[in-house]
MMTF fields as JSON, N, C-alpha, C and O atoms, coordinates in Angstrom:
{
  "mmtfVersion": "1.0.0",
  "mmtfProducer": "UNKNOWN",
  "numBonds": 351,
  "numAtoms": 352,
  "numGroups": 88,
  "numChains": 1,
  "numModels": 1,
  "chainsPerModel": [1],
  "groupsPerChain": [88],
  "chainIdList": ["A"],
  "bondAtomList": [4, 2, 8, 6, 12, 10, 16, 14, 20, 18, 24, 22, 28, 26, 32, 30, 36, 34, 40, 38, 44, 42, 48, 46, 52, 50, 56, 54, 60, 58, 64, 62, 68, 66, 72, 70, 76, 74, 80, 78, 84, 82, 88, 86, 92, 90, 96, 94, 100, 98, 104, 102, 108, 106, 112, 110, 116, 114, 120, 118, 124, 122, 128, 126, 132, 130, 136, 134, 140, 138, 144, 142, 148, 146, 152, 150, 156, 154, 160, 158, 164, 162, 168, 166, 172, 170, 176, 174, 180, 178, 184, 182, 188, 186, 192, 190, 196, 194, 200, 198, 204, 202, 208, 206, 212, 210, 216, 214, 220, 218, 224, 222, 228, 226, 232, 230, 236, 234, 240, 238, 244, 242, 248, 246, 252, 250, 256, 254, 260, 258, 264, 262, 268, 266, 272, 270, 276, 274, 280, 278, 284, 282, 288, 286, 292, 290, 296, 294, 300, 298, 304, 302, 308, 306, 312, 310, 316, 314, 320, 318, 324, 322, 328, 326, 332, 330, 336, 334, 340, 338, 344, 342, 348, 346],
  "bondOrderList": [1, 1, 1, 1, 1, 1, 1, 1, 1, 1, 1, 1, 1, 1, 1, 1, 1, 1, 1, 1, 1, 1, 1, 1, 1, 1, 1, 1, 1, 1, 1, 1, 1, 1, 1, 1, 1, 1, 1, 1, 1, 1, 1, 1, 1, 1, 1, 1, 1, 1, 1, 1, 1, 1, 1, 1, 1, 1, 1, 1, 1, 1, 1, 1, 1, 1, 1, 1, 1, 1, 1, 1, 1, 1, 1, 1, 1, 1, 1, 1, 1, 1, 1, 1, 1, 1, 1],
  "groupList": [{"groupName": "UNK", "atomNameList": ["N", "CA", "C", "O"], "elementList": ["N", "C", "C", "O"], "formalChargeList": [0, 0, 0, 0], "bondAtomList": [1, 0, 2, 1, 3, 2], "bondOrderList": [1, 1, 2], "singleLetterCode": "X", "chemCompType": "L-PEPTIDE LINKING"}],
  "groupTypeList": [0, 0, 0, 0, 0, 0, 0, 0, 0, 0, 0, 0, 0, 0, 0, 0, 0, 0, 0, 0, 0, 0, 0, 0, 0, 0, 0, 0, 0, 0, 0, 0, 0, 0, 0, 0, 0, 0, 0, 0, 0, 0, 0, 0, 0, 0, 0, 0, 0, 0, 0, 0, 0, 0, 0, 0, 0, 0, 0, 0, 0, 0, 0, 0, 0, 0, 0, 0, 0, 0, 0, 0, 0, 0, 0, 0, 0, 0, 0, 0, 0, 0, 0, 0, 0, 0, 0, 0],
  "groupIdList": [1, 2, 3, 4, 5, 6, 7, 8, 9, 10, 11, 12, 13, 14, 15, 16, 17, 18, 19, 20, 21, 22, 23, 24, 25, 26, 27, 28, 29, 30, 31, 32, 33, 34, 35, 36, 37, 38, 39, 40, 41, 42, 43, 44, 45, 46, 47, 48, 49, 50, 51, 52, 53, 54, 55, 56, 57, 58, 59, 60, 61, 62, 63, 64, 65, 66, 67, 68, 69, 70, 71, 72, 73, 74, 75, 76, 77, 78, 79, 80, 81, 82, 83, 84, 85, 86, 87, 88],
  "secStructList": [7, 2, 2, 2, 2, 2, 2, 2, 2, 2, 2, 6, 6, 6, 6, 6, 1, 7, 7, 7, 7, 7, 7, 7, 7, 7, 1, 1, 7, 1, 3, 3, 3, 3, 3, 5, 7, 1, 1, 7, 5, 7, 7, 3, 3, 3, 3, 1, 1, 2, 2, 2, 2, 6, 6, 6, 6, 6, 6, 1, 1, 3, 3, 3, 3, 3, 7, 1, 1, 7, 1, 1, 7, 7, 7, 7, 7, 7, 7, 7, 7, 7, 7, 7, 7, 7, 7, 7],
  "xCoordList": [4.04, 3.275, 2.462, 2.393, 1.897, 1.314, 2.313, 2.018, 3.491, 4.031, 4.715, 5.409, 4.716, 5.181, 3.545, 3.643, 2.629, 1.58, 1.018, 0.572, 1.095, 1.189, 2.274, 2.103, 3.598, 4.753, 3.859, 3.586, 3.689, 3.27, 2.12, 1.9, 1.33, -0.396, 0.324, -0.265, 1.659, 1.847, 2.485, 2.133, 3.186, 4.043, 3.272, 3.718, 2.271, 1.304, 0.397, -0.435, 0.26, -0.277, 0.207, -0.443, 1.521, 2.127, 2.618, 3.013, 2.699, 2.858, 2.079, 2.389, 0.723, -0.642, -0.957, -1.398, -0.701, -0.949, -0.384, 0.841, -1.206, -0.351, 0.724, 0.656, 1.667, 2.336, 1.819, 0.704, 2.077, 1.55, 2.813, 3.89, 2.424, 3.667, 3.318, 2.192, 4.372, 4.439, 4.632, 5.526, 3.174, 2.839, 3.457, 3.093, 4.596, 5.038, 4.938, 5.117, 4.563, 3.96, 5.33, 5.371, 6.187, 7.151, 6.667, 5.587, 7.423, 6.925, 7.73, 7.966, 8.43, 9.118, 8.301, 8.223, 6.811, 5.421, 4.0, 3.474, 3.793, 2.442, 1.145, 0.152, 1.449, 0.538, 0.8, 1.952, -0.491, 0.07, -1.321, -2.428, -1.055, -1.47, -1.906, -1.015, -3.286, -3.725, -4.161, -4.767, -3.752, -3.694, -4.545, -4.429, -5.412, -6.052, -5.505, -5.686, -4.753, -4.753, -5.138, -6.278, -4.781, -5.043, -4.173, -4.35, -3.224, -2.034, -2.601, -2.226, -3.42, -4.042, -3.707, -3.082, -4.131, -4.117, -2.324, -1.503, -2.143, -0.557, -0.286, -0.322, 0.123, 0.232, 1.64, 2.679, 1.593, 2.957, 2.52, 1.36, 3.628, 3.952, 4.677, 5.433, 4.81, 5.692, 5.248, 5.769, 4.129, 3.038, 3.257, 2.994, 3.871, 4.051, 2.562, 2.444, 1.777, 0.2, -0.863, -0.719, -1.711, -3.316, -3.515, -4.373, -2.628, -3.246, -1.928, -2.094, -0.649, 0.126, 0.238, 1.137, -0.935, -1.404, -2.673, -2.875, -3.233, -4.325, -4.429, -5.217, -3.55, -2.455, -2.219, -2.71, -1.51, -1.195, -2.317, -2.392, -3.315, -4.178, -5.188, -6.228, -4.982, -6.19, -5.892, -4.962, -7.229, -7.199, -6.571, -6.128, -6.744, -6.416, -6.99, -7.166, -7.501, -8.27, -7.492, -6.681, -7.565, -7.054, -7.272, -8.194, -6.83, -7.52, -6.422, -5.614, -6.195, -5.188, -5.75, -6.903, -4.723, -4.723, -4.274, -3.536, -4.576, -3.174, -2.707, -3.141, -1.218, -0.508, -0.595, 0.283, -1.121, -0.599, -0.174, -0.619, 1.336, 2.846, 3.076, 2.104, 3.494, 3.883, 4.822, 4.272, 6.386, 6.73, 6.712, 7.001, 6.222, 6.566, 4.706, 4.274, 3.934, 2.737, 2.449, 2.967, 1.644, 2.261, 1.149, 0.414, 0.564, -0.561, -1.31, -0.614, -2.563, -2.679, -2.696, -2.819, -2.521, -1.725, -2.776, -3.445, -2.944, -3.405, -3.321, -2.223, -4.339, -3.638, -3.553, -4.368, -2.444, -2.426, -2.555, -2.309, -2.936, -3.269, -2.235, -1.693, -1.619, -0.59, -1.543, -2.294, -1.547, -2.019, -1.035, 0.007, -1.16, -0.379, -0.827, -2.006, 0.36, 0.116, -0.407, -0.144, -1.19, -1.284, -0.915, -0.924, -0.617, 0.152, -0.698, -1.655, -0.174, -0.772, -0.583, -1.366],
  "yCoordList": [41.399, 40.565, 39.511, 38.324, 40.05, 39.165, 37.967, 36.911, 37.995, 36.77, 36.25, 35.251, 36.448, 35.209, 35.007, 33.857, 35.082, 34.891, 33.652, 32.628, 33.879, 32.857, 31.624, 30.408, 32.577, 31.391, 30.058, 28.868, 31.006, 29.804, 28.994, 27.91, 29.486, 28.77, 27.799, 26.719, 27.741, 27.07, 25.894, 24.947, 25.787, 25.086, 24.295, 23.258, 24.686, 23.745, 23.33, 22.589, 23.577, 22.855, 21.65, 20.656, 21.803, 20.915, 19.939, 18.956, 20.007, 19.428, 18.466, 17.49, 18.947, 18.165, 17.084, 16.004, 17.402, 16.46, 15.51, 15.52, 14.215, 12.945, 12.776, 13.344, 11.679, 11.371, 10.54, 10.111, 10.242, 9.128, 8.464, 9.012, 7.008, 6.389, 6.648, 7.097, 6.4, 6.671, 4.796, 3.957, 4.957, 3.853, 3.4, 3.837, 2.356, 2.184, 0.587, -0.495, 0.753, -0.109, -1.248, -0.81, -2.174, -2.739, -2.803, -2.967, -2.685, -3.049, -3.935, -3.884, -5.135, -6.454, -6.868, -7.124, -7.227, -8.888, -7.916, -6.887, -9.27, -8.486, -8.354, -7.633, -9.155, -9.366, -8.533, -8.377, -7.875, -7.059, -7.658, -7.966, -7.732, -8.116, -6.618, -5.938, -6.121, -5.011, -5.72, -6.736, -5.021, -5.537, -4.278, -3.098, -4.826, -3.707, -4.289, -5.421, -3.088, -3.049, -2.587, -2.277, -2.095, -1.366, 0.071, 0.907, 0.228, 1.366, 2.01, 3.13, 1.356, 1.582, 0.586, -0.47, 1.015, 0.194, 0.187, 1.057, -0.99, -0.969, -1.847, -2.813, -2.032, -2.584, -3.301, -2.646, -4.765, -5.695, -5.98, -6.321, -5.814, -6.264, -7.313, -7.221, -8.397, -9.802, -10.749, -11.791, -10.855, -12.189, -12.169, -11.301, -13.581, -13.856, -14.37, -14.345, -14.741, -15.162, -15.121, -15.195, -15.015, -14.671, -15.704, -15.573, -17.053, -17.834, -18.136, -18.804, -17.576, -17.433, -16.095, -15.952, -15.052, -13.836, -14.703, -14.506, -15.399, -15.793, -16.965, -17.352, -17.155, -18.399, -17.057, -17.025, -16.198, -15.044, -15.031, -15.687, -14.095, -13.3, -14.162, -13.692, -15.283, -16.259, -16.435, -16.921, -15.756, -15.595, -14.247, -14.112, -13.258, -12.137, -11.274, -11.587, -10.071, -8.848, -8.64, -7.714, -9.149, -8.761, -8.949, -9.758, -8.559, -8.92, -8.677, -7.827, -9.352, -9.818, -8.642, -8.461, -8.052, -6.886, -7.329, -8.301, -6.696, -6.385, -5.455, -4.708, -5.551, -4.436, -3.009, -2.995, -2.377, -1.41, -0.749, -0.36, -0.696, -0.372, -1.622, -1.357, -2.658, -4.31, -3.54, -2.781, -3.793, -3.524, -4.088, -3.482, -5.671, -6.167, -6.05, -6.812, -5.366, -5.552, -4.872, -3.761, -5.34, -5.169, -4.868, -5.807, -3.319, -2.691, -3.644, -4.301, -3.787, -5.281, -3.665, -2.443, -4.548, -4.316, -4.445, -5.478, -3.673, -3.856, -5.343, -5.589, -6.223, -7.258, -6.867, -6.13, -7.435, -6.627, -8.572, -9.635, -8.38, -9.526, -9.754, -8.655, -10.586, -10.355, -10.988, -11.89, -10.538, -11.367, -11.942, -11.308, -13.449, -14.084, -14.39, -14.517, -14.469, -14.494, -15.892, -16.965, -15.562, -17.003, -18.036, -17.486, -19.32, -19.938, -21.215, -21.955, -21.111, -21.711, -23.011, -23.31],
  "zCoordList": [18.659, 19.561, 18.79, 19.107, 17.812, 16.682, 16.423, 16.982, 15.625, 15.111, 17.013, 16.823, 17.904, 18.952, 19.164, 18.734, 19.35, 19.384, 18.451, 18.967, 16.826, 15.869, 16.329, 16.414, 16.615, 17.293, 17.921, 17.763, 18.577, 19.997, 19.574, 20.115, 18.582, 18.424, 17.32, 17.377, 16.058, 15.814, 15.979, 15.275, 16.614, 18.071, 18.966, 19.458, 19.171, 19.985, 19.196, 19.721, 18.0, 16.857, 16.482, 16.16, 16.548, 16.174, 16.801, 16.175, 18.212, 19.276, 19.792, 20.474, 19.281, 19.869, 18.926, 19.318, 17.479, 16.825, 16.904, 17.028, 16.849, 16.993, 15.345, 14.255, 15.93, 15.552, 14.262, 14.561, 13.292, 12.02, 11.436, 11.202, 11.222, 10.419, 9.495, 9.281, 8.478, 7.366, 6.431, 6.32, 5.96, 4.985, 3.89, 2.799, 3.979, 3.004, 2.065, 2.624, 0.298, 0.508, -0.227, -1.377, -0.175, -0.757, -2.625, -3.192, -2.887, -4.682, -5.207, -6.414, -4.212, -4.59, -5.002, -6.203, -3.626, -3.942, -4.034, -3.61, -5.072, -5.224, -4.257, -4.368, -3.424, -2.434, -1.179, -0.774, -0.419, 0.746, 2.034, 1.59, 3.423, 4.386, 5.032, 5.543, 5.0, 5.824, 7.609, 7.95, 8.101, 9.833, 10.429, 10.097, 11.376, 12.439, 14.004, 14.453, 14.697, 15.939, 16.575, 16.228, 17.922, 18.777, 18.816, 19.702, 17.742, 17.663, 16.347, 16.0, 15.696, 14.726, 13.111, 13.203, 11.935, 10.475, 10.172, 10.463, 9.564, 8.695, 8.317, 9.079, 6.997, 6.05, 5.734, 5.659, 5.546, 5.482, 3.977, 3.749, 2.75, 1.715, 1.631, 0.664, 2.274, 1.906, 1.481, 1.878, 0.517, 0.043, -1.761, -2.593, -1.885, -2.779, -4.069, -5.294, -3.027, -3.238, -2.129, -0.909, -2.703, -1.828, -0.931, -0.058, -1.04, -0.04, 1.02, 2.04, 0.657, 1.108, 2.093, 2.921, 1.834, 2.744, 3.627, 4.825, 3.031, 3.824, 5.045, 5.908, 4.697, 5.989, 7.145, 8.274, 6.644, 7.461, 8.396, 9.435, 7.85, 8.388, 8.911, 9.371, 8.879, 9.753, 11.416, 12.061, 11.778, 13.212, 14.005, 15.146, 12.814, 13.073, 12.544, 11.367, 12.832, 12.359, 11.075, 11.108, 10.248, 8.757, 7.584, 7.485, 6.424, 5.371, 4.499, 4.872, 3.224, 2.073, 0.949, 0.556, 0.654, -0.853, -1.733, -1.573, -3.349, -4.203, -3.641, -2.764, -4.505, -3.803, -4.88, -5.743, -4.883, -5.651, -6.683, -7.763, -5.761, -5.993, -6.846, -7.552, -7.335, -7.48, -8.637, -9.436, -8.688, -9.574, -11.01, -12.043, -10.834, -12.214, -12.481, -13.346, -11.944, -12.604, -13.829, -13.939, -14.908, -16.449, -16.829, -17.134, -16.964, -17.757, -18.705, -19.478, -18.735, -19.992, -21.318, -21.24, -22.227, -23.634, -24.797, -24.817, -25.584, -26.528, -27.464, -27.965, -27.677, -28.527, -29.919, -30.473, -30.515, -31.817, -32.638, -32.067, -33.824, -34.552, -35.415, -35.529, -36.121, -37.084, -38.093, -37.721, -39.4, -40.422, -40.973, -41.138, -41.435, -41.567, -43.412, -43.743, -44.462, -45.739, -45.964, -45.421, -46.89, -47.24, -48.44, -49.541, -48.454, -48.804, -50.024, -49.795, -50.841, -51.799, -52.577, -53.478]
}
């Protein structure tokens, strides 16, 4: 009686909870467009630049990101110095 009991309390657990998309963020552009609706927050990755997101989002509940994810974004690097010999 116990586990149809659990059955059922998990089942309507699961039932009740709403539904969620699943956030995905592109890692082509580096730029991403956060949007507020009425269905709720979600996120468009197609901005090549900040003012090319900001054209977007004008006149709309939104606001311009980095992205992330960005695949070609490039850890900054140690600078290393070369000494160069010198010449006489």
């Amino acid at each position: 009686m116990r586990i149809l009991a659990l059955a059922i309390l998990t089942l309507a657990t699961f039932s009740a909870a709403p539904s969620a998309r699943a956030q995905t963020y592109s890692p082509d552009y580096p730029v991403c467009l956060q949007v507020v609706s009425i269905d709720g927050e979600y996120i468009e990755c197609g901005y090549t630049s900040l003012a090319q997101c900001a054209q977007s989002a004008s006149g709309r509940p939104a606001w311009c990101i980095t992205n992330p994810y960005f695949a070609r974004a490039q850890v900054p690097r140690e600078r290393r110095y070369r000494r160069h010999p010198r010449v006489h």
